[in-house]
C-alpha positions as CSV (number, residue, x, y, z in Angstrom):
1,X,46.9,-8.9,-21.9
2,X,48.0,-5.1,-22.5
3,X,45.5,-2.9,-21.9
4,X,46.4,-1.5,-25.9
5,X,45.4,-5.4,-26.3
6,X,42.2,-5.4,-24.4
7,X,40.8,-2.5,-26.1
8,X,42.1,-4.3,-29.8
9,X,39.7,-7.2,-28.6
10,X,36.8,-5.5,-27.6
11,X,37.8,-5.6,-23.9
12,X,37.4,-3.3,-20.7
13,X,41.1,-1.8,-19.7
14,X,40.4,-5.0,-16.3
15,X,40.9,-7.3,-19.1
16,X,36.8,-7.9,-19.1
17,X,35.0,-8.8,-22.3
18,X,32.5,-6.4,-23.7
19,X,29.5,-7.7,-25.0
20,X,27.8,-6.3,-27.9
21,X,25.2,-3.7,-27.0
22,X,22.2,-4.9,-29.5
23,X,19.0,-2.8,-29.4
24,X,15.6,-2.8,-31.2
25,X,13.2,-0.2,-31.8
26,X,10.1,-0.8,-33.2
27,X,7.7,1.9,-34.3
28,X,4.0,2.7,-35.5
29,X,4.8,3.3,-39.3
30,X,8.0,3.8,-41.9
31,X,7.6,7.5,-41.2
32,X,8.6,7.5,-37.9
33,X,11.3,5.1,-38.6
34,X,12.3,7.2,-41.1
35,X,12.4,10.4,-38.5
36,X,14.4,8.1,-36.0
37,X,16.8,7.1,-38.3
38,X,17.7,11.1,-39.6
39,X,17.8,11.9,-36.1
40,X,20.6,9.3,-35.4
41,X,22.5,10.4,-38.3
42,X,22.8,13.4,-37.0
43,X,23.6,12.3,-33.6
44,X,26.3,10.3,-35.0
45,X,27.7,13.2,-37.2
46,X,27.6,15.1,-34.1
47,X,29.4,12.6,-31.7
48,X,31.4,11.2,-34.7
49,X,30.3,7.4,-34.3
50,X,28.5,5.2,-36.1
51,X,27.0,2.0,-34.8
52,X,25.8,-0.9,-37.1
53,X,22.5,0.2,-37.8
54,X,20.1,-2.5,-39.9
55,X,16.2,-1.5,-40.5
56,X,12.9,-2.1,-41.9
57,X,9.5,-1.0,-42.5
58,X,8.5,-0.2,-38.4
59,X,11.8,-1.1,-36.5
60,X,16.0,-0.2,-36.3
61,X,18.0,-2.5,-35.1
62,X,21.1,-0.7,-33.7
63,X,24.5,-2.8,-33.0
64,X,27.5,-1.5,-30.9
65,X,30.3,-3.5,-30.3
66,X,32.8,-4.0,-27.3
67,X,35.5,-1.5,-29.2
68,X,32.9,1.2,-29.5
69,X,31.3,1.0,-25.9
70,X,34.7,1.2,-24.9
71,X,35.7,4.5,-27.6
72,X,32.3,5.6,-26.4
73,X,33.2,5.7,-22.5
74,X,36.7,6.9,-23.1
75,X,35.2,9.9,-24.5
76,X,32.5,10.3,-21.7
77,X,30.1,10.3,-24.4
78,X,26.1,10.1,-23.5
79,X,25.7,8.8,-27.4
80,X,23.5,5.6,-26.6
81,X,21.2,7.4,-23.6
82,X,20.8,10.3,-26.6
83,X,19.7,7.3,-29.3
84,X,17.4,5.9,-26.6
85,X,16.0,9.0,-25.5
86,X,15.5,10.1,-29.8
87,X,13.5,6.2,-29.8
88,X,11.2,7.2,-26.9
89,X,10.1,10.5,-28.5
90,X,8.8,8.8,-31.9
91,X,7.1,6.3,-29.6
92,X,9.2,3.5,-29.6
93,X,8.4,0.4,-27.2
């Protein structure tokens, strides 16, 4: 497999699968949900990507597949420790 190949598949540029990065934050009411999820637009404006993102009333659930780990790390982008760190400030657990 060409390394243009792996990264088409959602592979590392060893030829290594990348497995979907799923995450859940849950949080104490809509309103902080609601804070969370403005926050990480503008993250994602900012670092121009934008994971799956599904939600609900006290939680996010935030998807990022092998292909955008990989366009993530290329770009020595700090995108999901930024989203995690944005979680932990509205009291996420």
């Amino acid at each position: 497999m060409s390394e243009n190949e792996a990264k088409q598949a959602g592979a590392a540029p060893g030829g290594e699968r990348i497995a979907s990065l799923n995450l859940r934050f849950d949080f104490a009411s809509y309103a902080d949900t609601r804070r969370f999820l403005d926050q990480m637009a503008d993250l994602s404006k900012r670092e121009d990507y934008y994971p799956d993102v599904s939600f609900g009333k006290t939680y996010a659930n935030i998807s990022i597949d092998g292909d955008g780990q990989t366009a993530l790390q290329q770009r020595n982008s700090n995108f999901i420790n930024e989203m995690k760190a944005l979680a932990a400030q509205l009291g996420s657990s």
